[in-house]
N, C-alpha and C positions, 0 to 999 in steps of 0.2 A: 441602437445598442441598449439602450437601456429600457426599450420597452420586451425587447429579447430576456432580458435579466430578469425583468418584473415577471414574465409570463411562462419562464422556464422551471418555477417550481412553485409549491403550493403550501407555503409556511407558516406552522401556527406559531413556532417562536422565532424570533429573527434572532441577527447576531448580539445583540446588546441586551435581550430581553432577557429577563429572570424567574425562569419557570418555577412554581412552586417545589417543595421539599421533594411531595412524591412522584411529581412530575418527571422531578430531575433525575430522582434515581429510579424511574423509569428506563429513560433516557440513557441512564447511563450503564446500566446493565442491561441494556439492548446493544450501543457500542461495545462492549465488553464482549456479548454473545461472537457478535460479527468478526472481532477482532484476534479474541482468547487462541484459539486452534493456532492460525496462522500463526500467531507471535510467538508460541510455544516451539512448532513443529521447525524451525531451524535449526534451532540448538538438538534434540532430539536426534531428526537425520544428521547430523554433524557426529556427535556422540557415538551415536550405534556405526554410523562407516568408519568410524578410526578408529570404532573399539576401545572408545573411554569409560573410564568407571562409572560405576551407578551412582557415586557421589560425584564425580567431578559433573558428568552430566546433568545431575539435578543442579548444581550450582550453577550455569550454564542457564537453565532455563529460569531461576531464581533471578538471578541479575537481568536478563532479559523483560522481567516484568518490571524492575526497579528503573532500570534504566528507563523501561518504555513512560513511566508514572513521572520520571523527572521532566522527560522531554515533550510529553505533553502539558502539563504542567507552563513549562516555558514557551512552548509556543503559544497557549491561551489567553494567556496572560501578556502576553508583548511586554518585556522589559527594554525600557528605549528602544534602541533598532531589535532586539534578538526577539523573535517571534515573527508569527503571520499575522496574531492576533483575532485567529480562526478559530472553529471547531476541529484545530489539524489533530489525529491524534499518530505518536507515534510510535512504530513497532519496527522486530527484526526486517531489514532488510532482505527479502529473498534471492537478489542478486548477488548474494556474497557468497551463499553456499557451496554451489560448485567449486567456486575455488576455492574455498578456503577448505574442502574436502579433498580437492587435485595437490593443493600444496602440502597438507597435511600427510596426506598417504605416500605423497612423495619423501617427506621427513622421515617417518613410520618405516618406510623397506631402507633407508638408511639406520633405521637401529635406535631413532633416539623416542626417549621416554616422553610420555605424554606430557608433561609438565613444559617440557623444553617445545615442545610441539605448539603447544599454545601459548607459549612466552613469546614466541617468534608472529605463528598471526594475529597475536592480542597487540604485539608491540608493531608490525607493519597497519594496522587498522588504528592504531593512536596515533600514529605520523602520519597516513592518507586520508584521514578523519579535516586535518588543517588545509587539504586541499580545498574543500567543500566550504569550509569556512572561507579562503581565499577567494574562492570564484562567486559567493557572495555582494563581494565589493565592486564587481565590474558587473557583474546581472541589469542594474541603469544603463551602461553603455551598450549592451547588445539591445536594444529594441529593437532596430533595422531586421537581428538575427531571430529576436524568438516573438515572432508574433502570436495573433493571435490563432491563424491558420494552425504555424509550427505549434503552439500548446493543443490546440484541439485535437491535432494527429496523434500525440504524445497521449492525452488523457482516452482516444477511442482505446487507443493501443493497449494501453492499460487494461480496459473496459474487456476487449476481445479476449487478450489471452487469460485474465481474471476469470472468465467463462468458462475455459477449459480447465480450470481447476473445480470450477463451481458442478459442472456435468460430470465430473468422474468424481466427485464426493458424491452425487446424486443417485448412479449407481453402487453405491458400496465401499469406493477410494482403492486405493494400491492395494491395500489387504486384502481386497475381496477381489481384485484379479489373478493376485497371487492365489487364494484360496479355489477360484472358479467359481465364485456365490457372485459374479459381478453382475449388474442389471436384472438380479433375481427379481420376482414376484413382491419379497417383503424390502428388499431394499427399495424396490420404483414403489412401492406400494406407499411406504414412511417419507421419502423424499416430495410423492405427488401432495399427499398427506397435510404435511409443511406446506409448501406453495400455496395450498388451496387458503389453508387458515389465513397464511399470510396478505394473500388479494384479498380475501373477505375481511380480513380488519381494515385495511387500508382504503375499504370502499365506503366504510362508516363515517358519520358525519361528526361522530364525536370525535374531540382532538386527545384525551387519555385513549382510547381506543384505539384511533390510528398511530400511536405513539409507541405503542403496548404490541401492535401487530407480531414483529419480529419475535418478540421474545415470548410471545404468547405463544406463535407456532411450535417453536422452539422445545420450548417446554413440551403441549400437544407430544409432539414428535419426538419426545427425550423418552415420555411415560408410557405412550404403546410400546416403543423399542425395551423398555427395560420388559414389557410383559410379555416380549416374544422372548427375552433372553438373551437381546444382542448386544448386552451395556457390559463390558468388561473393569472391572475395578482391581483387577491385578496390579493397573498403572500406582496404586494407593500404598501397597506395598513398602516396607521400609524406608519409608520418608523421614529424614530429621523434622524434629518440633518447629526450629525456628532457624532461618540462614542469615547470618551476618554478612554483610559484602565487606571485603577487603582487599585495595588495589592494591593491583598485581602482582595477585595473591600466587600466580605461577612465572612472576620474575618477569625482564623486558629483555630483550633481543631483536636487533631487526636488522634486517637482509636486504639487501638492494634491488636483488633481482625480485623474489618477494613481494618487493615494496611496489616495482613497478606496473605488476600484476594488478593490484589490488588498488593501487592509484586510479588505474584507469577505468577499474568499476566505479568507484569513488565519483570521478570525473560524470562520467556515464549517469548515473544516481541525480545527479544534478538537473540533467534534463527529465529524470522521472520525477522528481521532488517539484518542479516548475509546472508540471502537467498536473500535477494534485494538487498544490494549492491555488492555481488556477480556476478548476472543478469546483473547488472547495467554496472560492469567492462567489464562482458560477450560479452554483444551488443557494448559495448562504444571501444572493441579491447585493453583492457588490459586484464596483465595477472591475472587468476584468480588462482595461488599460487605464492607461494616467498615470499621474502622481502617485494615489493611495493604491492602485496594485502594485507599480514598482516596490512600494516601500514596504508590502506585506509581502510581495516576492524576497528580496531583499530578506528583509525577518527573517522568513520564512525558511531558507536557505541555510541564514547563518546558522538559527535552530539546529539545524539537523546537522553542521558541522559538528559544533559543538558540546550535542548530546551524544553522538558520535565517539566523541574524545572522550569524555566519561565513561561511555558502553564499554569500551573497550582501556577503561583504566579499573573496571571493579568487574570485567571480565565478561563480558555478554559479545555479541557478533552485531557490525555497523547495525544501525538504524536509518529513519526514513519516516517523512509522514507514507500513512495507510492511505491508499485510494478506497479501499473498502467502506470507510466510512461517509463518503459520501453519495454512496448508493444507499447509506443506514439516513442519512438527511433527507434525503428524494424521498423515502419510504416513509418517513416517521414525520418529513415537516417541523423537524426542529433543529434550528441551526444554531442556539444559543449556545455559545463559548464559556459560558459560568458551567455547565454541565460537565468542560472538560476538567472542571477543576475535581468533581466529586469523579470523575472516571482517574485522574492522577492519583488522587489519594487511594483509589479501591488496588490499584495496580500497584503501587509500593505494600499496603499490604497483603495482596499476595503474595509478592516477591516474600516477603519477611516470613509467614507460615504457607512454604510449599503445599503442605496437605491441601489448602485450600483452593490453591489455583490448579494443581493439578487430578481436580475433581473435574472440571471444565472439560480436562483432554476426554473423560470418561462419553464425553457425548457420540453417539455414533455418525459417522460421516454421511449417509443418507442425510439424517436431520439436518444438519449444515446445509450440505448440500440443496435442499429443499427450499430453504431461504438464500443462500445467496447466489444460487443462479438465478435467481431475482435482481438483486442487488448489484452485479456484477453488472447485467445487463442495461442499469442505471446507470453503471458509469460512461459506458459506453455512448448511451444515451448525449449524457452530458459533454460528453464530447462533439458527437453532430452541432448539439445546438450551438457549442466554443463556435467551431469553423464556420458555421452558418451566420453567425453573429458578426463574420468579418464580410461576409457576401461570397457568392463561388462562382467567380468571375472564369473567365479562361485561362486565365493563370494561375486562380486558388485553386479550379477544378483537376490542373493538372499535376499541382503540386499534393491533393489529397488522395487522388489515384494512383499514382505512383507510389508514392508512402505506404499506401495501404496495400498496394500489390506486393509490394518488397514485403512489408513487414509480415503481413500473412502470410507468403511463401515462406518464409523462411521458417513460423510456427507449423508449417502444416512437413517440410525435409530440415530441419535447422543444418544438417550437412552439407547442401548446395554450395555453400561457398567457403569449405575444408582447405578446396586448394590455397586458397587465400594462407600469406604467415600467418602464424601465432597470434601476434600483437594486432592484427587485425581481423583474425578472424573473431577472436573474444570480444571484438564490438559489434558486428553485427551477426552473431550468432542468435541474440537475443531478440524476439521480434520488435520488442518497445524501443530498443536501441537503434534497430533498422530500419525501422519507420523514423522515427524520431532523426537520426541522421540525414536519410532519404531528404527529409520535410527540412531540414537547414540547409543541407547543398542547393537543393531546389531553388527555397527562397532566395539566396544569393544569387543564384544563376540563371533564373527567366528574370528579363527587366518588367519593370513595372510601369504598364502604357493606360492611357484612357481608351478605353473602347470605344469605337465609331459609334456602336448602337444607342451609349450613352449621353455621348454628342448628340445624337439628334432626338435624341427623348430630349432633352432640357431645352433644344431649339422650339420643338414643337411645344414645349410647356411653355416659355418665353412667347410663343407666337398667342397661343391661347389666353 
């Protein structure tokens, strides 16, 4: 196990280490790059399908940066239990979306006003927020349930479908399907672009260098696109100077049925929160069982409950540690957790002068793209090596085949299993949730034997 740990990443800061001033904010506006878009782009799609105002939306994506800054913040720092005491950083949740766009729209052709629209999933996401917090406190007693197998399913899972957002920003993103400009010339062109810069940092022997990769390409790949002309700053447009957060600031209301929807992503969330910080120990060279993971699981966990319940008390949609950044650790080789403190503080003030952070959205999604189907594919990475780390016996082999059958099928038709009710089809519609599920039945359900072959490898060592 732990020689697995030591040989699975190649680290020039570990977790405790203190990289210098410019190091850090290297470091830290490289996770920033990786994570900005993403963290943004919920509130946005959320905004534009319900047809919220241009302030309410900007506010929306303001508190999503504050919030993200407090709860990384919290997690980096581990106060007593509440934290991972990782480099976890954290952002909008992408799982909430759709529903909280099916529930909204369903509010919306009843007639009511945006305010009451989001008073209701601000105030079900502050009461499903304590769910997360609650299943914190028994994450120790399920060992039997989430091993080490079940998190590595969880974190491919992640890793896989992360990819397909990472290859359609690579061609162009949604816009440029919409437009027909998708996989053009200059989109593959900017995307290939990025990658190349990227590998070639990352191949240098110096540690600012391979640190700097990402966002070097980044950049690269920001300043031909503006000199073809594909940088749009219309998003810059009538911005307020500076946004105040003010809980619930459009009032509380909560709905049972509502509530139950949104519990059970909640629920769900948990077993993706357990796959990333998993990953996160994975790359960072700790161990990913014992004592000190339960109790950074644990942390870790609570964290995200309870940044949760703030998101959604000053208005932003659930959060979640980021899986992305630990394909930004794999790349850059720095896991030090003092860095999340200088990435907290740059994320609250963003939140506080919009202008600033929604200069970020201005990057074209080729360029993204270019680096993190890189990154993505890191995660993934780090997943094998999870499962592998536990050995792939005939019972791990069938329990991570399965998983992965299910859970890719279901990204490649998510419809296959419509017939299914409601309340179950919204858990494994999701592939991470389908795999991740698959991988808990499983484990419960084949016994766990010594294999013959094993028996007699020890006999014949014993004989020798």
């Amino acid at each position: 196990m732990s020689d697995i740990n030591q040989a699975g990443t190649d680290l020039i800061y570990q977790l405790e280490d203190k990289p210098p001033v410019h190091q850090t904010l290297i470091g830290a506006i490289t996770h920033l790059l990786a994570i900005f878009v993403p963290m943004v782009t919920p509130a946005l799609i959320v905004g534009t399908s319900l047809q919220l105002s241009t302030e309410t939306t900007a506010y929306l994506v303001s508190m999503a940066m504050i919030a993200s800054g407090v709860g990384t913040w919290l997690q980096v720092n581990r106060y007593g239990c509440i934290g991972s005491g990782l480099l976890s950083i954290q952002s909008v949740n992408f799982s909430f979306v759709t529903v909280m766009i099916a529930l909204g729209s369903s509010m919306k052709s009843d007639g009511l006003h945006e305010d009451l629209i989001l008073s209701s999933l601000l105030g079900v996401s502050f009461v499903g927020a304590f769910l997360v917090v609650g299943s914190s406190f028994i994450l120790p007693y399920l060992r039997r349930v989430i091993t080490p197998t079940v998190s590595g399913v969880v974190v491919l899972m992640i890793g896989l479908s992360l990819i397909k957002v990472g290859i359609i920003d690579f061609g162009g993103g949604f816009a440029a399907k919409s437009s027909g400009t998708f996989g053009n010339y200059e989109n593959l062109g900017i995307g290939l672009l990025v990658l190349l810069v990227v590998i070639g940092f990352n191949c240098m022997r110096s540690p600012l260098l391979r640190m700097s990769g990402i966002a070097v390409g980044i950049v690269v790949g920001y300043v031909v696109a503006l000199c073809l002309g594909m940088v749009d700053f219309s998003v810059m447009r009538n911005l307020p100077l500076l946004t105040i957060p003010q809980p619930f600031k459009y009032g509380f209301s909560f709905d049972l049925h509502h509530f139950l929807v949104v519990g059970t992503i909640y629920l769900l969330s948990v077993l993706e929160a357990v796959g990333d910080i998993t990953a996160t120990a994975m790359v960072s060279r700790r161990p990913i069982e014992g004592d000190e993971y339960q109790g950074r699981l644990k942390g870790g966990v609570l964290a995200d409950g309870l940044v949760s319940v703030i998101a959604s008390a000053l208005g932003s949609l659930p959060l979640t540690t980021f899986a992305q950044n630990n394909g930004v650790i794999q790349m850059t080789g720095v896991a030090s957790r003092y860095i999340g403190r200088t990435i907290a503080v740059m994320l609250v003030v963003l939140g506080l002068f919009p202008g600033i952070g929604r200069f970020f959205t201005t990057i074209p999604s080729p360029v993204l793209g270019g680096a993190m189907t890189l990154m993505f594919s890191m995660i993934a990475i780090a997943g094998i090596r999870i499962i592998i780390s536990n050995g792939l016996k005939r019972r791990e082999t069938l329990i991570v085949a399965t998983s992965l059958g299910l859970g890719l099928g279901v990204s490649y038709d998510p419809e296959i299993f419509k017939i299914l009710p409601a309340s179950i089809y919204v858990l494994v519609e999701n592939p991470i949730c389908a795999g991740g599920l698959t991988a808990i039945v499983l484990n419960l359900l084949i016994p766990i034997r010594r294999e013959a072959p094993d028996k007699a490898a020890s006999q014949v060592e014993e004989l020798e």
